[in-house]
C-alpha positions in Angstrom: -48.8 -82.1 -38.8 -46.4 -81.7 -36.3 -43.9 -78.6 -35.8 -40.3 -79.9 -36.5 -38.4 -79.7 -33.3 -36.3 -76.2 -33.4 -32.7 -76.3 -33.7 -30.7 -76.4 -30.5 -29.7 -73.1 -29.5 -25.7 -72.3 -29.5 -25.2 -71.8 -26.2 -24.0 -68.4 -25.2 -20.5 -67.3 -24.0 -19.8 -66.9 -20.3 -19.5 -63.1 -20.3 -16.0 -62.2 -19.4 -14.6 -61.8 -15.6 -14.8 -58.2 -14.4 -11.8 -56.4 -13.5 -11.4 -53.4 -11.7 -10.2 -50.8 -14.4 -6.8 -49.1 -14.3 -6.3 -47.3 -11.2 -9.4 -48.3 -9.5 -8.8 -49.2 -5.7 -12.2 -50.2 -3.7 -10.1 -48.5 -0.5 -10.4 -45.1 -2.5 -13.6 -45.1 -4.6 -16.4 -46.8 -2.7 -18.5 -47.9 -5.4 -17.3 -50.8 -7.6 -17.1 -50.2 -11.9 -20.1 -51.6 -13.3 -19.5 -55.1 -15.3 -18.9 -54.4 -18.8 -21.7 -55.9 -21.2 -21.1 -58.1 -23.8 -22.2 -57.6 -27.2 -22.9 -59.7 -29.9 -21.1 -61.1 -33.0 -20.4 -58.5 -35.5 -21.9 -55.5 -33.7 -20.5 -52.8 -33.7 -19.2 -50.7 -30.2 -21.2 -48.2 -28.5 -19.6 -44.7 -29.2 -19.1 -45.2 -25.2 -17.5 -48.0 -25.1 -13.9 -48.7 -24.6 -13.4 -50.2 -27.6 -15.1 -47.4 -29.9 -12.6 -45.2 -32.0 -13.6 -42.2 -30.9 -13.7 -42.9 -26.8 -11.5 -41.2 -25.5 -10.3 -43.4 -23.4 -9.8 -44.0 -19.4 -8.8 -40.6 -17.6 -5.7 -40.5 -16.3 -5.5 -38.6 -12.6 -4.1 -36.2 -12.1 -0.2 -35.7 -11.1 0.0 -36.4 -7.7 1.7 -33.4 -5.2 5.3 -33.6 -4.5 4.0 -32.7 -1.1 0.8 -34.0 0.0 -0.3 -32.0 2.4 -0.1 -28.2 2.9 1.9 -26.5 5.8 -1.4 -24.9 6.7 -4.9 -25.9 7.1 -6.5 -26.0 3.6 -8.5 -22.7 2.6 -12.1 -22.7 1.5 -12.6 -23.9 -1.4 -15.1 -23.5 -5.2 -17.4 -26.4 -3.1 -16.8 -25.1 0.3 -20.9 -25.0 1.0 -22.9 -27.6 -2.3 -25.7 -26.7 -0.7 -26.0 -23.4 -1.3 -25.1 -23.9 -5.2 -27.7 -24.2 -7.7 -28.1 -27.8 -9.2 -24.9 -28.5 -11.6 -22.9 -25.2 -10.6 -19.2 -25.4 -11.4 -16.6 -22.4 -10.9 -16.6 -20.5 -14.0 -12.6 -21.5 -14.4 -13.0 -24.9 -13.7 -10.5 -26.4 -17.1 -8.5 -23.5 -16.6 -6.7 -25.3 -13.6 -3.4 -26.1 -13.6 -1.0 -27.7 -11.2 0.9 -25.7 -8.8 3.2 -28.0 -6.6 0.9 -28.6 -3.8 -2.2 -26.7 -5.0 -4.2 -26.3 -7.8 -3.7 -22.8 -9.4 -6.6 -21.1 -11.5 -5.9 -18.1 -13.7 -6.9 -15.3 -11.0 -3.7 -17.2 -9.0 -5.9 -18.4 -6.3 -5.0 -21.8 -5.0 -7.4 -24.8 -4.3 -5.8 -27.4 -2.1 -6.7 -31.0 -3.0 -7.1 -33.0 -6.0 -10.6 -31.5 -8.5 -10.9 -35.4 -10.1 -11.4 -36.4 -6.8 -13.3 -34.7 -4.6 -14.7 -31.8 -6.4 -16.3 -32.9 -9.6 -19.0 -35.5 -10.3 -20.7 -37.0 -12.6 -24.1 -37.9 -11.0 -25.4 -36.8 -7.8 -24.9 -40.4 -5.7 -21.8 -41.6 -7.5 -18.7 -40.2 -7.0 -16.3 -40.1 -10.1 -14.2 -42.3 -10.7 -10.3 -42.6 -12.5 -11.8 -44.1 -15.6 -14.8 -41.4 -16.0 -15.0 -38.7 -17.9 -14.9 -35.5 -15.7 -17.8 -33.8 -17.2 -19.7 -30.8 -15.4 -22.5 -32.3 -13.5 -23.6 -31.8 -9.0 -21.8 -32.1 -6.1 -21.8 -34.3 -3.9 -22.1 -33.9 0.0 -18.8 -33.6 1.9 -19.4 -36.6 4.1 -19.9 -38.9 0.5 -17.2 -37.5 -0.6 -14.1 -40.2 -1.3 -10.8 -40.0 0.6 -8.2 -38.8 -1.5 -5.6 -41.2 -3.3 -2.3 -41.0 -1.8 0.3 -40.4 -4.4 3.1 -43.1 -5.4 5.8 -43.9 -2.6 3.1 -42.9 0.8 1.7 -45.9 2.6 -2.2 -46.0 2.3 -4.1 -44.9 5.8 -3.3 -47.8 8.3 -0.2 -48.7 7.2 3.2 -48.1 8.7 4.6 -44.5 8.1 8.6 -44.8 6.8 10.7 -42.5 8.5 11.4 -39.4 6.3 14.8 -38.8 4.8 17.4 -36.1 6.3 15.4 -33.5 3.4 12.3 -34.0 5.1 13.2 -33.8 8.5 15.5 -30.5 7.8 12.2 -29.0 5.9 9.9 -29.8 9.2 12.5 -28.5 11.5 12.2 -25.3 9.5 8.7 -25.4 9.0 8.1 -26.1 13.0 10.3 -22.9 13.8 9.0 -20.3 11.1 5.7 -21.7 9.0 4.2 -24.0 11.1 2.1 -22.0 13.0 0.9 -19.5 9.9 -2.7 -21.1 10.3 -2.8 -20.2 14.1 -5.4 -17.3 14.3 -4.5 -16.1 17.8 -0.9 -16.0 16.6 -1.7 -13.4 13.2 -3.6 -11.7 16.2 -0.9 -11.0 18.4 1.5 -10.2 15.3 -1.2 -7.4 13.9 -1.2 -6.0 17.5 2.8 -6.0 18.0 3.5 -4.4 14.3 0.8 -1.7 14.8 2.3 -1.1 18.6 5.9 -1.3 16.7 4.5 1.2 14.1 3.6 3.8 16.1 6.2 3.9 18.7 8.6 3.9 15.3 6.6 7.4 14.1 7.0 8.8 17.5 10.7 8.2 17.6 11.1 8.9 14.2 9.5 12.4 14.5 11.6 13.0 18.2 14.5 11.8 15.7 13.6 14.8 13.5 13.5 17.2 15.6 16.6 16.2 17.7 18.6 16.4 13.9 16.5 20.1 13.1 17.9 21.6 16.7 21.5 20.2 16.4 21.9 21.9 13.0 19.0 24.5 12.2 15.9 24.5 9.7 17.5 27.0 7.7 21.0 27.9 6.1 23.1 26.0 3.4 24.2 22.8 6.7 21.2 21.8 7.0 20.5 21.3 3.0 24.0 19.8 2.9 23.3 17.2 5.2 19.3 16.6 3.8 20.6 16.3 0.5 23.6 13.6 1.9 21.0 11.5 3.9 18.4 11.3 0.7 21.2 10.0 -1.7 21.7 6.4 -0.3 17.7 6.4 0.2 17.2 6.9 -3.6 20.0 4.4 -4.7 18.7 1.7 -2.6 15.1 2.9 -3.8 16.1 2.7 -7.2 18.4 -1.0 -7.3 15.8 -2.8 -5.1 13.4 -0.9 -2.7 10.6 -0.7 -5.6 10.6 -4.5 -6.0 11.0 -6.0 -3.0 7.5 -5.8 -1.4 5.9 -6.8 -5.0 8.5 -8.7 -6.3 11.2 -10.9 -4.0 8.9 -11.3 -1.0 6.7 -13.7 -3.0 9.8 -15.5 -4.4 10.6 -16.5 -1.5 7.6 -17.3 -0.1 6.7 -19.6 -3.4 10.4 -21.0 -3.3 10.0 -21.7 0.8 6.8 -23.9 0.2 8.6 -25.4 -3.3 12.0 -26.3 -2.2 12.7 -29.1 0.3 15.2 -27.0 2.6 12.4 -24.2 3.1 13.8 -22.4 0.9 16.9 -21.7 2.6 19.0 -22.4 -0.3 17.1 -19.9 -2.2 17.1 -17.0 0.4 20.9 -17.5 0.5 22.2 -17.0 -3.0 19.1 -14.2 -3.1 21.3 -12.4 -0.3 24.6 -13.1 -1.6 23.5 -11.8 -5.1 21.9 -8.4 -3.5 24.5 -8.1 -1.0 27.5 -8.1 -4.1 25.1 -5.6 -6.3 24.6 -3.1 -3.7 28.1 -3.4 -2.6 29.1 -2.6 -5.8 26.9 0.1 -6.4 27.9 2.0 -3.0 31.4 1.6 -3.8 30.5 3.7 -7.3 28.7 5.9 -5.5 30.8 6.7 -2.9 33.6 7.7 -5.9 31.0 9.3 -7.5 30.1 11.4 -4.4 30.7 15.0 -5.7 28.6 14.2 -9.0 25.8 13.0 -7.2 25.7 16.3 -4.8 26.2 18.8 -7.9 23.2 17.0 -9.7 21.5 17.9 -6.7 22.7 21.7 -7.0 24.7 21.5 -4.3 27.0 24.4 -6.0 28.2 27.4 -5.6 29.4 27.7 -2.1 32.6 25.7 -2.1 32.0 25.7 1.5 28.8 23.9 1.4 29.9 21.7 -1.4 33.0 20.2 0.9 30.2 19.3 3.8 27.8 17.8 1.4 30.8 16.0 0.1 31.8 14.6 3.5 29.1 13.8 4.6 27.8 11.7 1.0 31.1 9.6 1.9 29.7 8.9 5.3 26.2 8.0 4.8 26.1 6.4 1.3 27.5 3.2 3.4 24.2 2.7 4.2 22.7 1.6 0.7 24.5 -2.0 2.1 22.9 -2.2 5.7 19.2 -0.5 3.6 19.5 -3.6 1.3 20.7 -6.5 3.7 18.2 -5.1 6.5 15.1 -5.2 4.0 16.4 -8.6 2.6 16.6 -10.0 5.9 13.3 -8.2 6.8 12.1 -10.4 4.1 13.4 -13.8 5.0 11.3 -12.8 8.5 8.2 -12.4 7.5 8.2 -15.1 5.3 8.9 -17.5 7.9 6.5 -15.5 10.1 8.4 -13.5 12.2 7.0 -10.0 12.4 8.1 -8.5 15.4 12.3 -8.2 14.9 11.7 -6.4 11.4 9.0 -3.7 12.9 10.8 -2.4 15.8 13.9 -2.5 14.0 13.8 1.4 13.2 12.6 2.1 16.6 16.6 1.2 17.5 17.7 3.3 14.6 15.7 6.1 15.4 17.5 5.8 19.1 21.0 5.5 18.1 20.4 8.7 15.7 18.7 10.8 18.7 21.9 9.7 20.9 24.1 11.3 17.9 22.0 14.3 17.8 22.6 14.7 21.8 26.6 14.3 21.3 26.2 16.9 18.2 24.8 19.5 20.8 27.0 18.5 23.6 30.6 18.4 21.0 32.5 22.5 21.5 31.6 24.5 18.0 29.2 27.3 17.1 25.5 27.0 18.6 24.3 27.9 14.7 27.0 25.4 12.4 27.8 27.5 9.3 29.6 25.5 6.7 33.3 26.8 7.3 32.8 27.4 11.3 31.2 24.0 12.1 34.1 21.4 13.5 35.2 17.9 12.2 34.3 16.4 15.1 30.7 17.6 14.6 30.7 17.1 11.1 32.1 13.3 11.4 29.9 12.5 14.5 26.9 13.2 12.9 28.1 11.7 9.9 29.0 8.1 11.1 26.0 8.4 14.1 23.5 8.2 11.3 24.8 5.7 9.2 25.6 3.6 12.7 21.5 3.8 13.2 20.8 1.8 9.6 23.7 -0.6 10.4 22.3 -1.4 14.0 19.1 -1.6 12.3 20.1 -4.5 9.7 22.2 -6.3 12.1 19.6 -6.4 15.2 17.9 -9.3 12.6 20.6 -11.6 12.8 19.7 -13.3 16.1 16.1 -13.4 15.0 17.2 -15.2 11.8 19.1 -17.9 13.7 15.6 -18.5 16.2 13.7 -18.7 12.9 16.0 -21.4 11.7 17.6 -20.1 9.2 21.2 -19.3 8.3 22.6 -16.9 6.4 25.5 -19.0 4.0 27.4 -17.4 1.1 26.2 -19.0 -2.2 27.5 -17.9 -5.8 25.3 -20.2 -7.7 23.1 -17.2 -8.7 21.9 -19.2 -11.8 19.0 -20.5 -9.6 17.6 -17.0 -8.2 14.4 -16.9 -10.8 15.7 -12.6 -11.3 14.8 -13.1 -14.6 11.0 -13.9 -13.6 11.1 -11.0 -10.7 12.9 -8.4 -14.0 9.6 -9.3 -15.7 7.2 -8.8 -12.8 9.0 -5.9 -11.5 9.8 -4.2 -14.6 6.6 -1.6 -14.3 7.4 -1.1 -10.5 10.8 0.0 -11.2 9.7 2.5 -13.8 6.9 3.9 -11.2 10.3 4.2 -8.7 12.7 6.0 -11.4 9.4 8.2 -12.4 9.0 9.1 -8.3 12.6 9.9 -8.0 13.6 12.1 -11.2 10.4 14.5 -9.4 12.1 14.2 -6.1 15.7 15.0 -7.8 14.2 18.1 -9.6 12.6 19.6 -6.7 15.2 19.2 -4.3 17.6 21.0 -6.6 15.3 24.1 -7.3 14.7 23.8 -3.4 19.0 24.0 -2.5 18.7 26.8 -5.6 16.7 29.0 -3.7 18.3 28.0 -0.3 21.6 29.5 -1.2 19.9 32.5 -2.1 17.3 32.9 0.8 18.3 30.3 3.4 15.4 28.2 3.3 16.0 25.1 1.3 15.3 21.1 0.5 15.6 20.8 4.7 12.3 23.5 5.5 10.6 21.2 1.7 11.4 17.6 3.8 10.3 18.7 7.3 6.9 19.4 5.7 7.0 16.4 3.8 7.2 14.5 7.0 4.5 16.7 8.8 2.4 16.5 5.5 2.7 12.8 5.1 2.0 11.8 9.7 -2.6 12.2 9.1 -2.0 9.8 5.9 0.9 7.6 8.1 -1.9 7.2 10.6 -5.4 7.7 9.4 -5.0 6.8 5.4 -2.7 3.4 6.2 -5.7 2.5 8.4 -8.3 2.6 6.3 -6.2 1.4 3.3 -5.0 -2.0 5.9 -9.0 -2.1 6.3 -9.8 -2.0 3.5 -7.1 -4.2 1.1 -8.4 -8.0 2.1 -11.5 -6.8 1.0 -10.2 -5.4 -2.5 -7.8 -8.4 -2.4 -10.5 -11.1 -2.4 -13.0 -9.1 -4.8 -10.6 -9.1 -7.5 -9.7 -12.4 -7.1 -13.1 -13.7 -7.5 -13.4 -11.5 -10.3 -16.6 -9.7 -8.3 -16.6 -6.7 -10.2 -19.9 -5.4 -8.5 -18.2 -5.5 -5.0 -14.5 -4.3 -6.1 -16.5 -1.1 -7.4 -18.5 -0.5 -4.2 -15.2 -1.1 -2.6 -13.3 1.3 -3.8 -16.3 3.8 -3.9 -16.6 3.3 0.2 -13.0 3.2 0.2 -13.1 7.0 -1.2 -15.9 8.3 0.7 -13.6 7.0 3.9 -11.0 8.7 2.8 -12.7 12.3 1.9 -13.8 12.2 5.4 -11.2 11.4 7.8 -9.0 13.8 6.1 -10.4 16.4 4.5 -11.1 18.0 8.1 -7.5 16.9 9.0 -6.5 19.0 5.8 -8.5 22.4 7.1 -7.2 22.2 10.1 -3.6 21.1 9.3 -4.1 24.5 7.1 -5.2 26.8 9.6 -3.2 25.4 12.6 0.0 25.2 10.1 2.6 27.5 11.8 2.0 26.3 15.7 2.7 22.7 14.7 5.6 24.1 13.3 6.6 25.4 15.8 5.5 22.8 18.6 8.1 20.2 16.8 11.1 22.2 15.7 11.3 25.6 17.0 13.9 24.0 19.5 17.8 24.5 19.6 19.3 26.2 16.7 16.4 26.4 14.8 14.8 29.7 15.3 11.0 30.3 15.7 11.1 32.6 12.5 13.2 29.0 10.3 10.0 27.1 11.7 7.8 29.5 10.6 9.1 28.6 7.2 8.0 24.8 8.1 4.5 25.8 8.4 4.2 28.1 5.6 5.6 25.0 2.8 3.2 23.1 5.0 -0.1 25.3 5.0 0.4 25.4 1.0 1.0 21.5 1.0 -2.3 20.5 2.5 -3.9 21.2 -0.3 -3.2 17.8 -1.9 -3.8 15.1 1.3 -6.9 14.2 0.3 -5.9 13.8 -3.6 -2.9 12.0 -2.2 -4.6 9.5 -0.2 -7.1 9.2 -2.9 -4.4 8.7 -5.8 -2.7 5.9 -3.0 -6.0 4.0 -2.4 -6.4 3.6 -6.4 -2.8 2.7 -7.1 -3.2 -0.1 -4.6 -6.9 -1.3 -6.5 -4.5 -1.5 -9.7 -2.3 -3.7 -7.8 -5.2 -5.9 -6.3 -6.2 -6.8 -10.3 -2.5 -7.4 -10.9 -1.7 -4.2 -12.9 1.6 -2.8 -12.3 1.4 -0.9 -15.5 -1.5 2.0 -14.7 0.2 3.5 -11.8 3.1 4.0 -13.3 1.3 5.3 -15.9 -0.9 7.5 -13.3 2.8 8.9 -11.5 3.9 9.8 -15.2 1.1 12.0 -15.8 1.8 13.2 -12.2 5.7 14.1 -12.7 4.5 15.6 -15.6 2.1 18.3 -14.3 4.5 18.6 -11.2 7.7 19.5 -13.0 6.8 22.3 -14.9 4.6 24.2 -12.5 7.9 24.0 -10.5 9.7 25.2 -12.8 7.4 28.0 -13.7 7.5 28.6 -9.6 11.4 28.8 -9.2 11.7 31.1 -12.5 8.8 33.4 -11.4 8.6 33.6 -7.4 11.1 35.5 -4.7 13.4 32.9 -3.8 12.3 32.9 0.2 8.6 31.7 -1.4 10.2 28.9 -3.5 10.0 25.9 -1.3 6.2 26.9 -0.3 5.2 27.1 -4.2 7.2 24.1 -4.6 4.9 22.0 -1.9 1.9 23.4 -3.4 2.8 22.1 -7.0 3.2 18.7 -5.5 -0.4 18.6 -4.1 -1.4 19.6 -7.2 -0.1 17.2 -9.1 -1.8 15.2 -6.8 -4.8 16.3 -7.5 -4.0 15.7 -11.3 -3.4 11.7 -10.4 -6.3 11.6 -8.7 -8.7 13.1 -11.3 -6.7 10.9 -13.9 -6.8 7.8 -11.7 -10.4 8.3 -11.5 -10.9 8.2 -14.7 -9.1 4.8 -15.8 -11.0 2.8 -13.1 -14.1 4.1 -14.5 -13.1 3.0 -18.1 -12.0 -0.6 -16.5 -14.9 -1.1 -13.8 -17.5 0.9 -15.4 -19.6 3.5 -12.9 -17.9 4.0 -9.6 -20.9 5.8 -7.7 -19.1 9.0 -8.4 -22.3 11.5 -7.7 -22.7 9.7 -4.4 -18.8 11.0 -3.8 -19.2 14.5 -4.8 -22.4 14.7 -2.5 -20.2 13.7 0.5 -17.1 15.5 -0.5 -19.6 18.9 -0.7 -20.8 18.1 2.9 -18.0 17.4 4.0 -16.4 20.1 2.8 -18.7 22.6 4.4 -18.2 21.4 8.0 -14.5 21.4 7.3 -15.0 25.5 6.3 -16.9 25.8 9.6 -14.8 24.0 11.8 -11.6 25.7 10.3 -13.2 29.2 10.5 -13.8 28.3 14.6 -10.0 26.7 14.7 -9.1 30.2 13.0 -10.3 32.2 15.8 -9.3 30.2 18.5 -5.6 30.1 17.3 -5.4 34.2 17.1 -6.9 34.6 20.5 -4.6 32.1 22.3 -1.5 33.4 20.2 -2.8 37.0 21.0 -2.9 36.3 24.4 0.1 33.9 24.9 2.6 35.0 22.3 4.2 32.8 19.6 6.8 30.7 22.2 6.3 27.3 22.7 4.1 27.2 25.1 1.2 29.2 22.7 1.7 27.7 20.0 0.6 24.3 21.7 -2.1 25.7 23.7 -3.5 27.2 20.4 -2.6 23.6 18.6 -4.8 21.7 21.3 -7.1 24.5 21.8 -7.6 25.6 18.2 -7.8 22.2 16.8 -10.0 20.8 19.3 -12.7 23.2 19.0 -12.6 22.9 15.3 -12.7 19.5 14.7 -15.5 19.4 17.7 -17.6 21.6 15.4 -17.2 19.4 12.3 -18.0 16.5 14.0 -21.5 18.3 15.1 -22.0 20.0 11.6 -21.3 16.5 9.8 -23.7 14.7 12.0 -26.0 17.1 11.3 -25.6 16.7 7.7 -26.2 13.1 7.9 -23.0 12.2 6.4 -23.1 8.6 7.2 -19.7 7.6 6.4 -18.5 9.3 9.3 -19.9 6.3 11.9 -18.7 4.0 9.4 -14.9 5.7 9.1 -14.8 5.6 13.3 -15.9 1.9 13.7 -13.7 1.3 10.8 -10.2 2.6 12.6 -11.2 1.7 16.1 -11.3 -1.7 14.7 -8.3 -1.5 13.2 -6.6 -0.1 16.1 -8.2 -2.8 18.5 -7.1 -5.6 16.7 
């Protein structure tokens, strides 16, 4: 019997028409959605299908930039080389993005130029992802599969007329093309490097001719010179105090963030930033300028009303300067922002000229060739007075013209609202303490050093003048190795490479122990000639230099815990904590100011300031230890026995070579006398020999850092 004939088959529904999703553009994403399928009568959606409950839905991408492209070429970024990532690698911080006007920000604060949905994350290895896919972790795909990138609402698509930008836009590229445009240009960051470190030392030379032209106008020794070292420090503290300690950490990156943010460059910005800081330390020089005799009296200027008048006058005359200090860094600022190095670092060269000039007229003026406080004239006492704050005015106002080639100018704005302090009082807050921790030292020792001045004659003037003779190996040899070394510590910690930000600072330490522990030994033995050599000229006597060298000699015992404590305070900084060095300066100021205490109350009064230098290195060596010690509880082992090994060698070629030096220096002094002309014949003699022989001894020890430390500044110098 025959099969009935089967019933006629419903015929099926057409599927329906496929649409490109939301957002999809086939100019922008290459490969085309897939068709959707259909599904049947009554069964239920796939969990990844749009119309399941729990699919999350089509993902949205991400806000486009106000700015589409950067100033500057973009910087490597997490993809920069696929191939040399194993299969599905994805930075570690890869949801932790977040949008940063033009960049993508992670939590380290490194920015990633481009859009992630785009070109950086994928779903499979030969389809790129697309606006309605799920960004999952998956591979990378090649840079030249890689999808152009979606231009954001308002820009024409590639091919398509441009529209002529508004007058914002064209103001903003004028700046840009006159300050920020060239910031990518290698050769350009070259030749900056090479004028700043010129600029540099040309600036140490004349500051240090500056010195010495100021220490034979008035002496070394005697209650003038302390008057006039304790006038010039007070506007240096106030300005250090109300906005030198945050304006390298602090207001240089607000305006740098606010010049790449705002439309105008930031110009708006820098303006009411200035006008704000200009009306603070206006205000607070006025106060201190009536508050002139309290501020010299907590610096124990007392006693002799004689010296107490000077001090007095001269306070009046140089605490002008915390304005030009404040609008002269500010503007400094503004510069290098826009990337113009050169005006800010040859600035102080001028200051250091006008100063010497004042120091000439001082000599040349009629009055006594040793000034005593009640025999030294007005005229002297005003000239040298106004000469010094004229140097810090020239030196602010010489960056005015350079402003106005940079493109920017300098408007009075009251709208302070706007100037993000409240952001920088956060950031700063820790900096400012490590500041007022530095400066209540400074204030104690300079008043036990005027103590014992009006009692002996040697004072806070012989404690600065081997400050600045203590501080020139660091100024040149330590600042090299720490410019060296800080990209490298920079880009460690912001890859979060603990492994090479240890090894880093551990080479960064055994640098250091070496280029200046045998600058120490010798700076020790050779102490009293380069006293004499710089400021045994005029009315300073070759006895008062003497002094010099002695505070020196004792001070060289901290230059290596100095530069050590310096090199860790600026790894803190790299990982973004302001809060340890201050920390590390409070346990500092706290060894330092009773052991010079203890050194005032128990010493003769002419041994005061040379006790005094010694509890400063010290205290140094305190930091250090301490400093130590908190890396090594944050990083974990730093390599420390493979530091003590070449601090030990080190150290006995530094013996050797000083014990050579020490010889030399008595037979040329025995044989020359104690003038001028032997004490720099045993300074080149004396301290060539020596460091000759710990060159010889420390090669012969095998101390390998030291090839290492002289391709390390010979590259810095030659770049």
């Amino acid at each position: 019997m025959s099969q009935p004939p089967p019933p006629p088959r419903r015929p099926r529904r057409p599927p329906p028409a496929s649409s490109p999703p939301t957002g999809y553009d086939p100019r922008y994403d290459p490969l085309p959605p897939p068709p959707a399928k259909p599904r049947r009568q009554g069964q239920p959606p796939h969990p990844s299908h749009p119309d399941h409950p729990s699919h999350p839905g089509p993902v949205q991408p991400p806000t486009p930039p106000r700015h589409p492209e950067p100033p500057h070429p973009e910087p490597p970024r997490h993809d920069a080389a696929p191939d040399r990532q194993p299969p599905g690698w994805l930075p570690p911080d890869w949801e932790d993005l977040t949008w940063q006007g033009p960049a993508w920000q992670d939590p380290n604060g490194q920015l990633t130029y481009g859009q992630p949905a785009y070109g950086q994350l994928y779903a499979e290895p030969t389809r790129s992802l697309r606006p309605d896919q799920q960004a999952s972790p998956g591979q990378y795909l090649p840079d030249h599969r890689q999808p152009p990138r979606r231009p954001p609402p308002g820009q024409p698509a590639p091919g398509q007329p441009q529209p002529r930008p508004g007058r914002a836009a064209r103001h903003r590229a004028e700046v840009q093309r006159a300050g920020t445009a060239r910031r990518g240009d290698g050769a350009s960051l070259v030749r900056s490097s090479k004028a700043m470190a010129v600029a540099s030392l040309v600036s140490r030379l004349t500051g240090f001719v500056r010195t010495a032209a100021i220490t034979a106008a008035i002496g070394a020794v005697g209650l003038v010179p302390d008057a006039y070292n304790t006038a010039n420090t007070l506007p240096n503290i106030v300005y250090e105090l109300l906005l030198g300690g945050v304006l390298t950490s602090v207001i240089v990156p607000l305006l740098v963030h606010a010049q790449e943010r705002d439309a105008d460059g930031g110009q708006a910005y820098a303006q009411r930033l200035l006008s704000l800081m200009t009306t603070v330390l206006v205000a607070a020089t006025v106060l201190a300028i009536v508050g002139a005799p309290l501020l010299t009296w907590l610096y124990n200027i007392r006693g002799d009303s004689g010296q107490v008048a000077l001090a007095n006058t001269w306070a009046r005359l140089l605490l002008p300067e915390i304005v030009f200090y404040g609008i002269g860094a500010m503007l400094g600022a503004v510069l290098n922002a826009r990337g113009r190095f050169a005006a800010p670092a040859w600035a102080p060269v001028l200051n250091n000229v006008v100063v010497i000039g004042t120091a000439v007229v001082f000599m040349l003026l009629p009055g006594p060739a040793v000034p005593q406080p009640r025999s030294i004239t007005p005229a002297q006492v005003y000239t040298l007075g106004i000469g010094t704050t004229l140097g810090i005015v020239v030196q602010a106002l010489v960056l005015v013209p350079a402003l106005r080639q940079a493109g920017f100018r300098w408007r009075w704005r009251w709208d302070w609202a706007a100037t993000g302090l409240g952001e920088a009082g956060r950031l700063g807050g820790w900096v400012i303490g490590y500041v007022a921790v530095s400066q209540v030292g400074y204030t104690v020792i300079t008043a036990l050093a005027n103590n014992a001045g009006r009692e002996a004659g040697i004072g806070s003037y012989v404690y600065s003048l081997a400050s600045l003779l203590f501080q020139m190996p660091y100024g040149v040899l330590g600042v090299a190795l720490l410019t060296a070394l800080m990209p490298r510590l920079s880009r460690a910690a912001a890859r979060r490479d603990l492994r090479s930000l240890v090894n880093d600072v551990s080479l960064g330490t055994r640098l250091t122990v070496v280029a200046l522990m045998p600058i120490s030994g010798l700076m020790y033995m050779l102490a009293f000639p380069l006293a004499r050599v710089f400021f045994a000229h005029g009315a300073t006597t070759v006895d008062a230099a003497a002094e010099v060298g002695k505070a020196l000699a004792a001070s060289s015992v901290g230059l290596v815990p100095f530069a050590v404590t310096m090199l860790q305070i600026r790894v803190f900084y790299a990982v973004k904590d302001a809060r340890t060095p201050t920390m590390v300066n409070i346990a500092m100021v706290a060894v330092r100011l009773p052991l010079c205490v203890l050194f005032a109350m128990v010493a003769p009064a002419r041994d005061v300031v040379a006790l005094l230098a010694l509890a400063n290195g010290l205290s140094f060596a305190v930091g250090a230890f301490y400093g130590t010690g908190l890396l090594r509880r944050q990083f974990g082992p730093l390599g420390l026995s493979r530091q003590f090994r070449v601090l030990v060698r080190i150290t006995v070629a530094t013996v050797i070579g000083m014990f050579v030096a020490g010889v030399v220096h008595i037979a040329v002094t025995d044989a020359f006398g104690l003038g001028f002309f032997g004490s720099f014949a045993s300074l080149i003699l004396g301290g060539g020999a020596g460091l000759a022989v710990i060159l010889l001894v420390a090669r012969a020890m095998h101390i390998e850092e030291l090839d290492e430390l002289i391709g390390t500044v010979r590259g810095r110098f030659r770049s």
